[in-house]
C-alpha positions in Angstrom: 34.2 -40.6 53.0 33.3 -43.9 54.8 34.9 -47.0 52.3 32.1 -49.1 50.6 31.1 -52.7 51.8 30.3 -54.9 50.1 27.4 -56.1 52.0 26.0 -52.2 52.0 26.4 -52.4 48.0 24.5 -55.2 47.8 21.9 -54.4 50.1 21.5 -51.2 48.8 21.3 -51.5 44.7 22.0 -55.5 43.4 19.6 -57.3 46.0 16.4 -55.6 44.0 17.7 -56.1 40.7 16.3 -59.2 38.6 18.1 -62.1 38.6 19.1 -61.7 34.8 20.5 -58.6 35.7 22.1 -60.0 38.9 24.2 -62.7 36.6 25.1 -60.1 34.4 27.1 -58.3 37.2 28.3 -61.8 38.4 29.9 -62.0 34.9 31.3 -58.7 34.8 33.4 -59.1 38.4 34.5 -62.1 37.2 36.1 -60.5 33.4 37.6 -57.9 35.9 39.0 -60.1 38.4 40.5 -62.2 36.0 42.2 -59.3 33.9 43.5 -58.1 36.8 47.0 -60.1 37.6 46.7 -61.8 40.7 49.2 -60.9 43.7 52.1 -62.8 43.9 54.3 -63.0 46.8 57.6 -63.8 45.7 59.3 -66.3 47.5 63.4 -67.4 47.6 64.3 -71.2 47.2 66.2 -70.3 50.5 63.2 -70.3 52.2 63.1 -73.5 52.1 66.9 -74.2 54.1 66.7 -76.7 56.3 63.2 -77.8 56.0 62.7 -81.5 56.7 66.1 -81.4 58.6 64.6 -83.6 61.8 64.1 -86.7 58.8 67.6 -87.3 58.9 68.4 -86.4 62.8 70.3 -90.0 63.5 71.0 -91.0 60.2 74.6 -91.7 59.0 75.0 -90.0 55.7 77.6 -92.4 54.0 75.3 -95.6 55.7 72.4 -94.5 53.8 74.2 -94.0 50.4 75.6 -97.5 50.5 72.4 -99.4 51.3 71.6 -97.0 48.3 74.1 -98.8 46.1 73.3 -102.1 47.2 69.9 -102.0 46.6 71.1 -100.4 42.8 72.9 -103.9 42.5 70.7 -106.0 43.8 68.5 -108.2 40.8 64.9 -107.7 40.9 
């Protein structure tokens, strides 16, 4: 059996149905999609290794944590 689209559905039996009737099912897909849990992908915080590592390309770690500490000491 050939899968259902949804263009074919709609063409075929909600196009000729009154617009009350129309909202109704617009209602109904909505309860359903919400009750149904949405797909997560699950993700790792490791992913994330390394991202942003060309910021720092050049830059003396120890440099930038004392202008860090300067800055704390300066008044304002």
């Amino acid at each position: 059996m050939a899968a259902l689209r949804a263009e074919d559905v709609y063409k075929r039996h909600i196009k000729s149905l009154p617009a009350e009737e129309r909202a109704k099912l617009i209602e109904l897909i909505g309860k359903d999609l919400v009750a149904q849990p949405a797909e997560q992908t699950l993700h790792s915080v490791m992913e994330l290794h390394g991202l942003g590592r060309e910021i720092w390309d050049g830059i003396d770690a120890q440099e930038y944590v004392d202008e860090l500490r300067d800055e704390w000491d300066r008044p304002q």
